[in-house]
Backbone of each chain as ProteinMPNN parsed JSONL, in Angstrom:
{"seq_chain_A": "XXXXXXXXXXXXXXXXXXXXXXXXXXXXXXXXXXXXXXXXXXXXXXXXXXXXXXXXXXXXXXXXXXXXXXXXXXXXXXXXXXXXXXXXXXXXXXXXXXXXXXXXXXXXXXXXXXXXXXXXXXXXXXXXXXXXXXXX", "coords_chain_A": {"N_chain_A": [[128.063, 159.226, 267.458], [127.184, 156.707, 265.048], [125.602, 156.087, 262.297], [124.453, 153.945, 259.705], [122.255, 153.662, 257.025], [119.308, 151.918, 255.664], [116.784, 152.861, 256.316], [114.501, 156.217, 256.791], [114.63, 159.094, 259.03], [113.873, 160.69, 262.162], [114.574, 163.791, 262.085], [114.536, 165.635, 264.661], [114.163, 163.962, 267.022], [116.606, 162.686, 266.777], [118.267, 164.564, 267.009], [117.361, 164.737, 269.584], [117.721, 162.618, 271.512], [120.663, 162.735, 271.286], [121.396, 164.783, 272.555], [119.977, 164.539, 275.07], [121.542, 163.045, 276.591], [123.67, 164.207, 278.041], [124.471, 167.06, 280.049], [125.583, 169.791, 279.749], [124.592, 170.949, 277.436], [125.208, 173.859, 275.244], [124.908, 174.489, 272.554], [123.495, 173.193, 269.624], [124.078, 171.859, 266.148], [123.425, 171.666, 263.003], [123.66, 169.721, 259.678], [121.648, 168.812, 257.001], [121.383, 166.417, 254.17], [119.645, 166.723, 251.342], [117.572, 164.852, 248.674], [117.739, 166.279, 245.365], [115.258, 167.644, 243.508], [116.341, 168.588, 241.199], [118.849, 168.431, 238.532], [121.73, 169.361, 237.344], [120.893, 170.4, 235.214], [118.624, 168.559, 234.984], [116.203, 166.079, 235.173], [115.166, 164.714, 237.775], [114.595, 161.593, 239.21], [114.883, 160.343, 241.252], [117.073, 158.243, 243.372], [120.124, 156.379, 243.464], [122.089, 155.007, 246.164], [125.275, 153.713, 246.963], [126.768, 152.041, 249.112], [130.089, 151.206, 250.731], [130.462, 150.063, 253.673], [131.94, 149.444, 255.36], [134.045, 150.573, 255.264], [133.432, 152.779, 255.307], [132.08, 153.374, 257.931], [134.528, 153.365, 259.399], [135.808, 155.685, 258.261], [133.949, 157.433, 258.982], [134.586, 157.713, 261.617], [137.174, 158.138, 261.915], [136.557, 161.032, 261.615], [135.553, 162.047, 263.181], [136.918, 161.834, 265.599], [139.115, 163.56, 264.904], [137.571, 166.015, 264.395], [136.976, 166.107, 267.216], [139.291, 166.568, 268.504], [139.806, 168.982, 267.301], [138.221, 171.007, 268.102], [135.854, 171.863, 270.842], [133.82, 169.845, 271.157], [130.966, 168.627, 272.242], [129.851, 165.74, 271.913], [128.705, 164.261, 269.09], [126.5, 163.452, 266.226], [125.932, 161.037, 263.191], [124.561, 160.631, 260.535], [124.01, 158.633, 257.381], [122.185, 157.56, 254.678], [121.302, 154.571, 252.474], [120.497, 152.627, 249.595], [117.144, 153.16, 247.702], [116.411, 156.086, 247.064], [113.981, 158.961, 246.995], [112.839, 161.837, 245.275], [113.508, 165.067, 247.279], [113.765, 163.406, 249.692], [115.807, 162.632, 252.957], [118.967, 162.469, 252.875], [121.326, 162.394, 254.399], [122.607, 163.268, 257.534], [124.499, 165.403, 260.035], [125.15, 166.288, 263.076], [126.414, 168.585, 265.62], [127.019, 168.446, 268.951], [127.844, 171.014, 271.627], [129.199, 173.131, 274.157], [129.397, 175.876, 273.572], [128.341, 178.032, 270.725], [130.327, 178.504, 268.218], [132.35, 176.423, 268.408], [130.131, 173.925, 267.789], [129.15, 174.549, 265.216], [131.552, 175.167, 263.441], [132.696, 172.361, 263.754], [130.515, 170.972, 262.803], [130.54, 171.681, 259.759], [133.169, 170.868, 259.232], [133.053, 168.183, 259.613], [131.144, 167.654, 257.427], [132.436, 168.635, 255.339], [134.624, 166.911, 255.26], [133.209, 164.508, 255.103], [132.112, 164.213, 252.311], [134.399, 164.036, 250.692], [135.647, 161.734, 251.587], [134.099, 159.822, 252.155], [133.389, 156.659, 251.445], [130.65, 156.073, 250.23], [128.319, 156.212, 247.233], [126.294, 158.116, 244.653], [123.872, 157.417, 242.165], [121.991, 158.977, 240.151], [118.685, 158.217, 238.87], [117.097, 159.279, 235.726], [114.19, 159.8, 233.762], [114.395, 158.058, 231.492], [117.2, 157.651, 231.388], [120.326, 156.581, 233.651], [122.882, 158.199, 235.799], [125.926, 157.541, 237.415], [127.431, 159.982, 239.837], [129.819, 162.205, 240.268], [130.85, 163.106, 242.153]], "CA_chain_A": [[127.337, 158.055, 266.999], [127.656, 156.415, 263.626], [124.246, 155.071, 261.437], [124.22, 153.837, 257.834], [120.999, 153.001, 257.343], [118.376, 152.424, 254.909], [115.417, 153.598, 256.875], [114.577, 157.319, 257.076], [114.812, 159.247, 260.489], [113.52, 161.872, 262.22], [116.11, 164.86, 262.573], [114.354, 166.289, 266.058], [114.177, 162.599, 267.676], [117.533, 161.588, 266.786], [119.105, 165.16, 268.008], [117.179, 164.939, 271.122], [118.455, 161.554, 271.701], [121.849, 162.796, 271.778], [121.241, 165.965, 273.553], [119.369, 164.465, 276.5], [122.41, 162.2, 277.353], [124.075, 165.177, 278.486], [123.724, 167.64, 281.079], [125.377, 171.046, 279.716], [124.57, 171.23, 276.006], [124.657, 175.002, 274.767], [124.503, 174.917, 271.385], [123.304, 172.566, 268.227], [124.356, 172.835, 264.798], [123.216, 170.443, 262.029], [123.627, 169.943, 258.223], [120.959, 167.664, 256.443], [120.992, 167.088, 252.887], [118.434, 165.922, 250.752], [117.912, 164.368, 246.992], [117.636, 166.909, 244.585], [114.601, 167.286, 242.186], [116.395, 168.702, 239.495], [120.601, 168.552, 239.19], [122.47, 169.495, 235.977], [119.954, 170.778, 233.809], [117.971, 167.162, 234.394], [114.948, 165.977, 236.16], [115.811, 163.263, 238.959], [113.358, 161.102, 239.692], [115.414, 159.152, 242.402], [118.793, 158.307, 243.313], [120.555, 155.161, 244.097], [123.186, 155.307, 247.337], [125.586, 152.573, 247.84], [128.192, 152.551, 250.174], [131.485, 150.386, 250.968], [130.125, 150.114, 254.872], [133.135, 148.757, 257.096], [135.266, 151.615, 255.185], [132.709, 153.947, 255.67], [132.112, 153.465, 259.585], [135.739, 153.279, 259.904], [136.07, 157.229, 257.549], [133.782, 158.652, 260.117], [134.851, 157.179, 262.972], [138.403, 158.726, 262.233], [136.701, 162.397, 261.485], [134.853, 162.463, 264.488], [138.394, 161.755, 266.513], [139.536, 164.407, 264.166], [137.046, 166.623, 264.706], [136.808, 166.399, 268.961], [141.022, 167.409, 268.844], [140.152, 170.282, 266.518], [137.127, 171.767, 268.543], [135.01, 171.814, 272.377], [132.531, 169.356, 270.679], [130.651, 167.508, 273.339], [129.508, 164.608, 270.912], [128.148, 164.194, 267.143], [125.728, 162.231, 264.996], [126.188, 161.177, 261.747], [123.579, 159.409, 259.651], [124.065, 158.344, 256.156], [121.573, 156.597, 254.234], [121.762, 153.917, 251.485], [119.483, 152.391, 248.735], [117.265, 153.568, 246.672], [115.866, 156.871, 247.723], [113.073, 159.505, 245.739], [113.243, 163.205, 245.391], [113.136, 165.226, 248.998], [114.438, 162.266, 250.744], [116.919, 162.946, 253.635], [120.304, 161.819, 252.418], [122.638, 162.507, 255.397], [122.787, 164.497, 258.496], [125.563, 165.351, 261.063], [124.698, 167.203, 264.029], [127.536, 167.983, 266.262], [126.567, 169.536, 269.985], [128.517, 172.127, 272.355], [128.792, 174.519, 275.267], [129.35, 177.393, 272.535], [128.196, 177.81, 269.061], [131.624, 178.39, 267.182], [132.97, 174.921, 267.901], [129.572, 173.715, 266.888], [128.983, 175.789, 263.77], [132.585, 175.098, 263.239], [133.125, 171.218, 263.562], [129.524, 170.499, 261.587], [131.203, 171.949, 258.37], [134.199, 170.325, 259.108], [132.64, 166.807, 259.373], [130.389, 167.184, 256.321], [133.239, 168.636, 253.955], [135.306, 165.351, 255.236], [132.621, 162.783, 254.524], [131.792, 164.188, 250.999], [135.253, 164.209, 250.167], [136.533, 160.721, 252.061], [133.609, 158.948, 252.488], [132.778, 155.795, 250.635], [129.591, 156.526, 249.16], [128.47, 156.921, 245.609], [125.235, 158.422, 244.128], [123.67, 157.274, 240.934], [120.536, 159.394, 239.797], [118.029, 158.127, 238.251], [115.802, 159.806, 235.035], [113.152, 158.684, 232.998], [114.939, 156.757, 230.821], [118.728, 156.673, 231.899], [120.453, 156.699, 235.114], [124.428, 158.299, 236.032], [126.585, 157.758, 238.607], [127.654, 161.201, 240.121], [131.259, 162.514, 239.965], [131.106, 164.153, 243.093]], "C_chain_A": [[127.261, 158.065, 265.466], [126.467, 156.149, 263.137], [124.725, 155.36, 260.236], [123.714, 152.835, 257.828], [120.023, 153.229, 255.972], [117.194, 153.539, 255.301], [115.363, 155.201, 257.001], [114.375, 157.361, 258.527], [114.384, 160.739, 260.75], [114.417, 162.732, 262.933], [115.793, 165.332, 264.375], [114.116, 165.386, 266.933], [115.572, 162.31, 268.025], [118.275, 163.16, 267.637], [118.725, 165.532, 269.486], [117.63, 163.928, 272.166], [119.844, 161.843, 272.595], [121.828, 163.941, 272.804], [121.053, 165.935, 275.282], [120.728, 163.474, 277.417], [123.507, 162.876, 278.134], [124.029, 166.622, 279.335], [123.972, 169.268, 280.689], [125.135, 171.067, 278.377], [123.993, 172.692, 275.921], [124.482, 175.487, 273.798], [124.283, 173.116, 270.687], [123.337, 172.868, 267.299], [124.134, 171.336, 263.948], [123.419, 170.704, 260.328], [122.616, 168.536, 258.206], [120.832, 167.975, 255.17], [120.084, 166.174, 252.325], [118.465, 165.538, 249.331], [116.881, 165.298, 246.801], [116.421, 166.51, 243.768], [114.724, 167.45, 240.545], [118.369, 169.169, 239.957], [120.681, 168.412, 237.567], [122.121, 169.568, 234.76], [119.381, 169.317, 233.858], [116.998, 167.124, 235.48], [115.037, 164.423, 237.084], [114.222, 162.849, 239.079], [113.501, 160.103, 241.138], [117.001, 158.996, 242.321], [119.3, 156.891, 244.476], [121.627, 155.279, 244.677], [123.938, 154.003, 247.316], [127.102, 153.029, 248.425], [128.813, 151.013, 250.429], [131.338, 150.779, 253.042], [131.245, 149.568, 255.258], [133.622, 149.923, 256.822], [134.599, 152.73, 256.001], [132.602, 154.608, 257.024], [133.701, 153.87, 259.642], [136.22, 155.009, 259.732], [135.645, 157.559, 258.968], [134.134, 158.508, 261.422], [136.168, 158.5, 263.055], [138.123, 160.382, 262.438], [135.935, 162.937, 262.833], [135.922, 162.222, 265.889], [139.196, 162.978, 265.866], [138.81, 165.699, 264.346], [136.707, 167.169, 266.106], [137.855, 166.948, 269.38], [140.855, 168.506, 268.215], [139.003, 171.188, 267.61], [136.504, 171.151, 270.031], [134.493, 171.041, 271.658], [132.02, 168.062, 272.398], [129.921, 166.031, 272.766], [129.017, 164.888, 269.415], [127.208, 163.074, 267.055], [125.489, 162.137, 263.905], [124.954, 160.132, 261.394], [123.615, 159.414, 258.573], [123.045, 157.065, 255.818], [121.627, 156.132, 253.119], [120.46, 153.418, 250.845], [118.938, 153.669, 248.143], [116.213, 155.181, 247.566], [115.056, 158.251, 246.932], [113.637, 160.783, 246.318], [112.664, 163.729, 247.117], [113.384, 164.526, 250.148], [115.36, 163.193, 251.56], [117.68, 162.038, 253.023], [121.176, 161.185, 253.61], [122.129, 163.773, 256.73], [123.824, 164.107, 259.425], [125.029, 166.612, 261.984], [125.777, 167.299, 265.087], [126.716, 169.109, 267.974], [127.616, 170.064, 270.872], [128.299, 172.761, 273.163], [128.825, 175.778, 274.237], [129.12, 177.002, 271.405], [128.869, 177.387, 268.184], [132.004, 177.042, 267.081], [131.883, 173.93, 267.462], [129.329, 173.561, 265.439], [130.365, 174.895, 262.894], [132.922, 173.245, 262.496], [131.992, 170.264, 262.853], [130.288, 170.224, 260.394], [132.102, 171.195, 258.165], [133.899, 169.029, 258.415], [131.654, 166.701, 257.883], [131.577, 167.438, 255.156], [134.434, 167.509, 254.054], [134.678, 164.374, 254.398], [132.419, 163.269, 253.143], [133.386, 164.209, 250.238], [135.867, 162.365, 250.449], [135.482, 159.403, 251.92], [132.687, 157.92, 251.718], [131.464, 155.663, 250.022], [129.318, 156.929, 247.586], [126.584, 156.886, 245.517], [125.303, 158.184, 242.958], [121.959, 157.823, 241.029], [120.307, 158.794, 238.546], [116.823, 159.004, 237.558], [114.98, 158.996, 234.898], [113.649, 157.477, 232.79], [116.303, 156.646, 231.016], [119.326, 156.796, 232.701], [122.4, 157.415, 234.93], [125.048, 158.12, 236.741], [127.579, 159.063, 238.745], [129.074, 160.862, 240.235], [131.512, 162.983, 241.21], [130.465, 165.549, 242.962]], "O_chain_A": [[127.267, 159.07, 264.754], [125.953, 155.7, 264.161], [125.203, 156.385, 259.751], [124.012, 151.699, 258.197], [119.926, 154.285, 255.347], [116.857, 154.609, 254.793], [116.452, 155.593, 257.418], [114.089, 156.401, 259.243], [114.458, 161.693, 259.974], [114.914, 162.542, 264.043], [116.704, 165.349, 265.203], [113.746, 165.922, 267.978], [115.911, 161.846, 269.114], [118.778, 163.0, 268.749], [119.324, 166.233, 270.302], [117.869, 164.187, 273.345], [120.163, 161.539, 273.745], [122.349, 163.777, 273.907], [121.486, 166.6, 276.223], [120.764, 163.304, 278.636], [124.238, 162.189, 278.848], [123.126, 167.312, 278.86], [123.119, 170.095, 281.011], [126.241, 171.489, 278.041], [122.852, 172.984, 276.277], [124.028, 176.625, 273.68], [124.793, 172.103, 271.163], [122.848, 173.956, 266.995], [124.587, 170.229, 264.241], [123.317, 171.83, 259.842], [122.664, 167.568, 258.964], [120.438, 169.054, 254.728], [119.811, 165.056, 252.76], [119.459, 165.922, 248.715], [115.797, 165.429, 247.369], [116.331, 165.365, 243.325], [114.157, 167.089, 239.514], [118.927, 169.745, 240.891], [120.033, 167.705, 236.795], [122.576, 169.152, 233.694], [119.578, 168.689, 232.818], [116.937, 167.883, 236.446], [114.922, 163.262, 236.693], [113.157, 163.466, 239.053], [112.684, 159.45, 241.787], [117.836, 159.44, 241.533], [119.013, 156.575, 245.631], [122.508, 155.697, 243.926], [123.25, 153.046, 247.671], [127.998, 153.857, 248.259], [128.197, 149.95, 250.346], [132.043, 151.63, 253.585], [130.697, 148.63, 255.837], [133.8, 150.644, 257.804], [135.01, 153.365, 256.973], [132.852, 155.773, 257.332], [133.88, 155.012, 260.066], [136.799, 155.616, 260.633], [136.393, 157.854, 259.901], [133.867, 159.368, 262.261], [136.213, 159.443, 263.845], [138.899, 161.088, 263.082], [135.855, 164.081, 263.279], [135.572, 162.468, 267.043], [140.104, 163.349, 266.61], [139.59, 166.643, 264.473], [136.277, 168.306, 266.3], [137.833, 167.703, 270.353], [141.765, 169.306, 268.434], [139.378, 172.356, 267.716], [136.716, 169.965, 270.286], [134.618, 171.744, 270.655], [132.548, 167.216, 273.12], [129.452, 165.315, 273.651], [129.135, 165.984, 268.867], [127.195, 162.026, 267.701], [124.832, 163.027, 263.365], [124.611, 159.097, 261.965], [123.137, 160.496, 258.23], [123.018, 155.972, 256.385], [121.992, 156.971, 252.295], [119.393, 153.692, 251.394], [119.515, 154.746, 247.993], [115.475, 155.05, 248.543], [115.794, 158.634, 246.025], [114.422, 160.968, 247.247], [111.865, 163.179, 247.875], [113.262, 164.906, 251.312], [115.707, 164.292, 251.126], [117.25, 160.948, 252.645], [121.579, 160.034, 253.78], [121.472, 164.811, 256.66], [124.118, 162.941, 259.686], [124.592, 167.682, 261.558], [126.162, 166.224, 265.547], [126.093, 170.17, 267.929], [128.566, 169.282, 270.828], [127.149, 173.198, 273.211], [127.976, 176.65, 274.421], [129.49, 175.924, 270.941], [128.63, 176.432, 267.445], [132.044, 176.448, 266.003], [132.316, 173.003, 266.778], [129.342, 172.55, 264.736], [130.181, 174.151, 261.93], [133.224, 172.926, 261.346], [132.248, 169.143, 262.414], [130.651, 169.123, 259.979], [132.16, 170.669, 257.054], [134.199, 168.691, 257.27], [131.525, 165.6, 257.347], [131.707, 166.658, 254.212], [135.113, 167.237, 253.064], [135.113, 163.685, 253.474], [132.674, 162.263, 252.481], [133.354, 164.452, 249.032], [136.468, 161.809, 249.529], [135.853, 158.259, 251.655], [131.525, 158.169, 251.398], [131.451, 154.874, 249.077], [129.95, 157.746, 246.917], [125.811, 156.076, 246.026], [126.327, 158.461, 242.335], [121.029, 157.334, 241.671], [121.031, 158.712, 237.554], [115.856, 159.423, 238.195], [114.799, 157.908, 235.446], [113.564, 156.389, 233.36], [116.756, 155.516, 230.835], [118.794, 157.843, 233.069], [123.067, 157.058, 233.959], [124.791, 159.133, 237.391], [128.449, 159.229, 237.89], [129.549, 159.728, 240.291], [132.682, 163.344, 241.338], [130.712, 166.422, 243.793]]}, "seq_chain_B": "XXXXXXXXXXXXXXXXXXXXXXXXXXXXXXXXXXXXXXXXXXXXXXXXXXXXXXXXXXXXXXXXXXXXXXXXXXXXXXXXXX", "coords_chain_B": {"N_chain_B": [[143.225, 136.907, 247.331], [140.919, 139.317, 248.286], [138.783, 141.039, 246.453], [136.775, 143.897, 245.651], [134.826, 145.899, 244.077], [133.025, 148.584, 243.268], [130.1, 150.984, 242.649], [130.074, 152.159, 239.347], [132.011, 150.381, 238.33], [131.264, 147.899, 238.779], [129.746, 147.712, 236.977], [131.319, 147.247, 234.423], [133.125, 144.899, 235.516], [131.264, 143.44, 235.858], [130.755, 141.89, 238.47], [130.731, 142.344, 242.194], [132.351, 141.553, 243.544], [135.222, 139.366, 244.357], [137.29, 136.434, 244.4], [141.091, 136.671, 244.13], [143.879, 134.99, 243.865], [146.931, 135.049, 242.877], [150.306, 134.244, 241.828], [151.696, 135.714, 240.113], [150.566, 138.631, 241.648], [151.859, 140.733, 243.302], [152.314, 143.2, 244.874], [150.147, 146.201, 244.434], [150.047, 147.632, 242.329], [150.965, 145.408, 240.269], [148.564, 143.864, 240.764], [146.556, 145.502, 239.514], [147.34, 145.086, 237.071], [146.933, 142.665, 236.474], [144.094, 143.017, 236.672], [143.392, 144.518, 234.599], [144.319, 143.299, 232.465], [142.225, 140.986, 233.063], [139.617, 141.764, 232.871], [139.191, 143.677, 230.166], [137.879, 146.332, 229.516], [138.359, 147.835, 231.287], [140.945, 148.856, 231.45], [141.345, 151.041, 230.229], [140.648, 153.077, 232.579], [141.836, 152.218, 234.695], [144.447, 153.051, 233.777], [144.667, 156.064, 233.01], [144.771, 158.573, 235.455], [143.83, 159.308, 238.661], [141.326, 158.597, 237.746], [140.061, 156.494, 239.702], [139.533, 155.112, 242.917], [142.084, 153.183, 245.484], [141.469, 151.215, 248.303], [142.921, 149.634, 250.699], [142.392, 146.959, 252.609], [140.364, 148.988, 254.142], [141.982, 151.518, 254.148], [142.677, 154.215, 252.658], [145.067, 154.188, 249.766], [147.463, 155.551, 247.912], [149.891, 154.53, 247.071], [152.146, 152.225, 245.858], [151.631, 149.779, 247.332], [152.432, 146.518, 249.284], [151.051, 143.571, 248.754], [148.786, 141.365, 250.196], [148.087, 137.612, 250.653], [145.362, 137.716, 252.346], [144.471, 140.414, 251.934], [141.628, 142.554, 251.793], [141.113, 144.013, 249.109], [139.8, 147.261, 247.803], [138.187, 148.662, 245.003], [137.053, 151.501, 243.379], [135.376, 154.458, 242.079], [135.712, 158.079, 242.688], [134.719, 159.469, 245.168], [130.746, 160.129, 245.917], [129.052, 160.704, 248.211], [127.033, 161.846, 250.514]], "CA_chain_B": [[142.672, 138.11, 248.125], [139.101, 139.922, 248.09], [138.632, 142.501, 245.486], [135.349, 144.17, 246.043], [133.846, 146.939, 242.68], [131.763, 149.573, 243.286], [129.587, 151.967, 241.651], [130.207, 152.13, 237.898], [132.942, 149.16, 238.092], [130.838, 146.715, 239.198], [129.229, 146.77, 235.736], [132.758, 146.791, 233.998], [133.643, 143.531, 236.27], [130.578, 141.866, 235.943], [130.643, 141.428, 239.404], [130.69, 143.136, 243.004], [133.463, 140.774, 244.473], [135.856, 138.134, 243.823], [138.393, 136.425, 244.925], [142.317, 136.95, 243.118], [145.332, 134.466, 244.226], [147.869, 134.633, 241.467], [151.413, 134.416, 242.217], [152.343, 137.16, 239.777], [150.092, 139.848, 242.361], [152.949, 140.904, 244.812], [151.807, 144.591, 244.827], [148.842, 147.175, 243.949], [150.858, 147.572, 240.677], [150.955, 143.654, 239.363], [147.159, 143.728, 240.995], [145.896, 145.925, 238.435], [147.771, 145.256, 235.302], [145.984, 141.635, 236.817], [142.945, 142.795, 236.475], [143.569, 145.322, 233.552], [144.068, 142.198, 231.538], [141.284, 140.434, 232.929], [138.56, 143.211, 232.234], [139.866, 144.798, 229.135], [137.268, 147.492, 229.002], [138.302, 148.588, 232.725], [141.68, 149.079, 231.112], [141.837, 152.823, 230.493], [139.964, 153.61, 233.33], [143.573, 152.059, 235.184], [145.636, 153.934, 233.258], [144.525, 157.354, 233.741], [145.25, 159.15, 236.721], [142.697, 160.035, 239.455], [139.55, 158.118, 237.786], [140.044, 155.612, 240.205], [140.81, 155.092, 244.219], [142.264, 152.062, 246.091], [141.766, 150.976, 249.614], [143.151, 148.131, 251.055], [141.894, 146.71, 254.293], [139.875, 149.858, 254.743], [142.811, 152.386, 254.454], [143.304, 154.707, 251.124], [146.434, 154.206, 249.687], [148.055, 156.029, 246.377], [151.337, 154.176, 246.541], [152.608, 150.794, 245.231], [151.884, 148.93, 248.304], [152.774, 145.052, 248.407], [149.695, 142.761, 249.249], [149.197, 139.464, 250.739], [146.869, 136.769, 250.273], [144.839, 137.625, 253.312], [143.998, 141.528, 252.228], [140.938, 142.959, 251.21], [141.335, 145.538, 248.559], [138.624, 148.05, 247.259], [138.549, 149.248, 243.841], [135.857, 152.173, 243.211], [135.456, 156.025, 241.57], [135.914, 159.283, 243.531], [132.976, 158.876, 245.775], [130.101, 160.7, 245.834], [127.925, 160.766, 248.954], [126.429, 163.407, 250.888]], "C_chain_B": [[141.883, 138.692, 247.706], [139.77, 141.067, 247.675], [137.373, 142.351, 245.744], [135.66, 145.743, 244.951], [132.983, 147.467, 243.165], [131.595, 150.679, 242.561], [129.947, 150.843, 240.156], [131.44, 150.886, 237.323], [132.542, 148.313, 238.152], [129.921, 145.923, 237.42], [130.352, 146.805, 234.17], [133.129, 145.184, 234.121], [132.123, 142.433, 235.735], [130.146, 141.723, 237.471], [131.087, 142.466, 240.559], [132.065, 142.669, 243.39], [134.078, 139.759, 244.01], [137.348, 137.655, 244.87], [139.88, 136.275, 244.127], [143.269, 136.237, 243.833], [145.549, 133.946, 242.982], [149.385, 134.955, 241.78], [152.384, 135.529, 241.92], [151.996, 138.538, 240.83], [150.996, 139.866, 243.433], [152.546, 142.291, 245.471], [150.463, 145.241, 244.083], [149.303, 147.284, 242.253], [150.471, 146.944, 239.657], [149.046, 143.247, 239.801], [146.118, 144.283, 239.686], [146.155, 146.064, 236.912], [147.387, 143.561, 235.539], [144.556, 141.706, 235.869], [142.546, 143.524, 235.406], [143.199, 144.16, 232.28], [142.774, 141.225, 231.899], [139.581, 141.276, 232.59], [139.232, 144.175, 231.616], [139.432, 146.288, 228.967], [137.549, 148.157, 230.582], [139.549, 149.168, 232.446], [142.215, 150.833, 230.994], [141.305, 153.288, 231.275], [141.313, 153.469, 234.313], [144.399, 152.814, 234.907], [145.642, 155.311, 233.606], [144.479, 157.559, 235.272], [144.24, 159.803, 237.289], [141.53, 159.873, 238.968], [139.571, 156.974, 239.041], [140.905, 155.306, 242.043], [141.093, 153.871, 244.54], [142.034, 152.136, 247.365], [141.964, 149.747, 249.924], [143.229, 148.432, 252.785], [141.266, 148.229, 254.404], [140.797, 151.205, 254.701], [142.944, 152.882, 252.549], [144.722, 154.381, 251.007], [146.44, 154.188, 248.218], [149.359, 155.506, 246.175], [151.447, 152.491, 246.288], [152.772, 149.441, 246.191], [152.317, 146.996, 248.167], [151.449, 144.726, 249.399], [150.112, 141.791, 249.838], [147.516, 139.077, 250.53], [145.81, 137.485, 251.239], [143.82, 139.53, 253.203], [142.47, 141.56, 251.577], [141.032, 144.275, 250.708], [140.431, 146.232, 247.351], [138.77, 148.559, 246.047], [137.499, 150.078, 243.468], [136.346, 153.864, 242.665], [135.616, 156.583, 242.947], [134.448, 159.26, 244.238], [132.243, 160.345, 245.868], [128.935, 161.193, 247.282], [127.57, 162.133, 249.765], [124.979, 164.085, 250.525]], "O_chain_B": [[141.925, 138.76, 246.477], [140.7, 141.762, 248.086], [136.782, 141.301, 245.996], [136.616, 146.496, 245.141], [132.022, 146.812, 243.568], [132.471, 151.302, 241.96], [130.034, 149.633, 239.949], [131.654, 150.608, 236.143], [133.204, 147.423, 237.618], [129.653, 144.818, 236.948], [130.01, 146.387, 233.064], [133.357, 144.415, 233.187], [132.02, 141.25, 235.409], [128.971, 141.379, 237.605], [131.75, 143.431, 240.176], [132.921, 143.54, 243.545], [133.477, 139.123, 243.144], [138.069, 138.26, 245.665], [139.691, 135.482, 243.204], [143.695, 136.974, 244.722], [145.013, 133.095, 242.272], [149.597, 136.146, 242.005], [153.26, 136.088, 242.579], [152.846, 139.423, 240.936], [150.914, 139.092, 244.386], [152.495, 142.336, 246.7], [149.885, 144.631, 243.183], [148.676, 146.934, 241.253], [149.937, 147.313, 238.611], [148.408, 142.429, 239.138], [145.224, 143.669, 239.105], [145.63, 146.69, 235.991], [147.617, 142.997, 234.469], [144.095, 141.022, 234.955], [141.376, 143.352, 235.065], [142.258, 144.123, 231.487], [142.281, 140.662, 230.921], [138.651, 140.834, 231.915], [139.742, 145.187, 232.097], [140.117, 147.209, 228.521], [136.781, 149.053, 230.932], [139.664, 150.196, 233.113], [143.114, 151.496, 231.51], [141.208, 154.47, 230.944], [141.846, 154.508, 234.701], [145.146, 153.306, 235.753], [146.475, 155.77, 234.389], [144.164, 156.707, 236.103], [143.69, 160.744, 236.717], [140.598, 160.583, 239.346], [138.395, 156.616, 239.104], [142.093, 155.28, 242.366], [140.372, 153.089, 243.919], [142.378, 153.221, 247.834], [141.277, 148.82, 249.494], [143.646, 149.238, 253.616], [142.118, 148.844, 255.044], [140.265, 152.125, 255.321], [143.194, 152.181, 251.569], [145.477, 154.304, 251.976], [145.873, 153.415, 247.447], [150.013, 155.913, 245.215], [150.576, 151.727, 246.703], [153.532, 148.481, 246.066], [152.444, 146.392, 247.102], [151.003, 145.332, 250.373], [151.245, 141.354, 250.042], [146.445, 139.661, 250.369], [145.116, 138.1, 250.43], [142.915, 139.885, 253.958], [142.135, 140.61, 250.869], [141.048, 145.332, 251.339], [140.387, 145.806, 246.197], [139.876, 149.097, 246.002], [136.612, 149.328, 243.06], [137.467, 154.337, 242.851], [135.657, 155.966, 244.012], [133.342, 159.045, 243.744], [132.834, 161.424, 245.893], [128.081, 162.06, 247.105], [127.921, 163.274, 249.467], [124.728, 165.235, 250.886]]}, "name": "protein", "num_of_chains": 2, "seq": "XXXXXXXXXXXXXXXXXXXXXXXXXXXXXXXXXXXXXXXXXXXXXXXXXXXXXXXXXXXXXXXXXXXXXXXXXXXXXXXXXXXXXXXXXXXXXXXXXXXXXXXXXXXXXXXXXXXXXXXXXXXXXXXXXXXXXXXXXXXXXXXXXXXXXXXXXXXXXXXXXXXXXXXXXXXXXXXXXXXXXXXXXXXXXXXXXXXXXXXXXXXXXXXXXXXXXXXXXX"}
């Protein structure tokens, strides 16, 4: 399952969601990241997300077909969020679930070092007084 | 055909989106020495290599593809999210 969403979410809702739709789940493995209070010697006060949404759905769509041929995964959930969002915020999470850990463990990493590399998104932090858009 | 700016281009352009039918645009090529000349200050940001990706219709693409009226093609930095 795909979301890109403004709204925040709660991580132990949304992976019980997916969990319960399934009858053997033996492992969970999640990444969630969050906005930074302090990045590159500077003091964030916030950080503006926007995303290129059709591409975006379409990126993870492909890494999560990419990710089910590489590994056991018995489903995933990805959530990316957009606008404007303050320090400690959730950013992103991918949670992928499994009969065993490894292809868990395994096809998490996978899917997060895809989307930060493929996936249409851009961060611009905001300081006090002047704002950047991130390089990656 | 829809050009769509994001991030840090959009305040280059002026604008998020537009639309481009010009008979010279046959390719990604003649697209951006298009729009090179129409936003001068986006100009060396074109030229150099790897500030800048393309996708058309939703698909990356680093080569000299040919267009058509009908595409939509993305113009934005190395993305950032996560």
């Amino acid at each position: 399952m795909i979301k890109i969403q403004k709204k925040d979410f709660y991580i132990e809702n949304e992976i019980n969601k997916l969990r319960k739709s399934y009858s053997n789940v033996g492992a969970v493995s999640n990444f969630i990241g969050y906005v930074k209070k302090n990045n590159n010697n500077k003091k964030v006060n916030s950080i503006y997300l926007e995303v290129y949404d059709k591409m975006a759905k379409k990126k993870l769509e492909e890494i999560v077909k990419k990710a089910k041929k590489k590994w056991d995964i018995i489903d995933c959930i990805i959530i990316h969020r957009f606008g404007k969002l303050t320090t400690g915020e959730k950013i992103v999470m991918v949670a992928t679930i499994s009969k065993h850990r490894k292809d868990s463990f395994s096809s998490c990493k996978f899917i997060m070092s895809y989307l930060k590399k493929e996936a249409p998104f851009w961060k611009k932090e905001i300081y006090n007084k002047k704002s950047t858009w991130l390089k990656n | 055909m829809k050009i769509l700016y994001f991030a840090w281009l959009k305040n280059k352009t002026g604008r998020s989106k537009e639309i481009i039918n010009d008979k010279k645009i046959k390719d990604v090529n003649s697209l951006l020495n298009f729009i090179s000349k129409k936003y001068p200050n986006l100009r060396k940001y074109i030229n150099k290599k790897d500030i800048l990706r393309i996708a058309i219709n939703l698909k990356y693409t680093t080569k000299n593809k040919r267009l058509n009226n009908n595409d939509e093609i993305a113009i934005f930095p190395p993305v950032s999210g996560g």
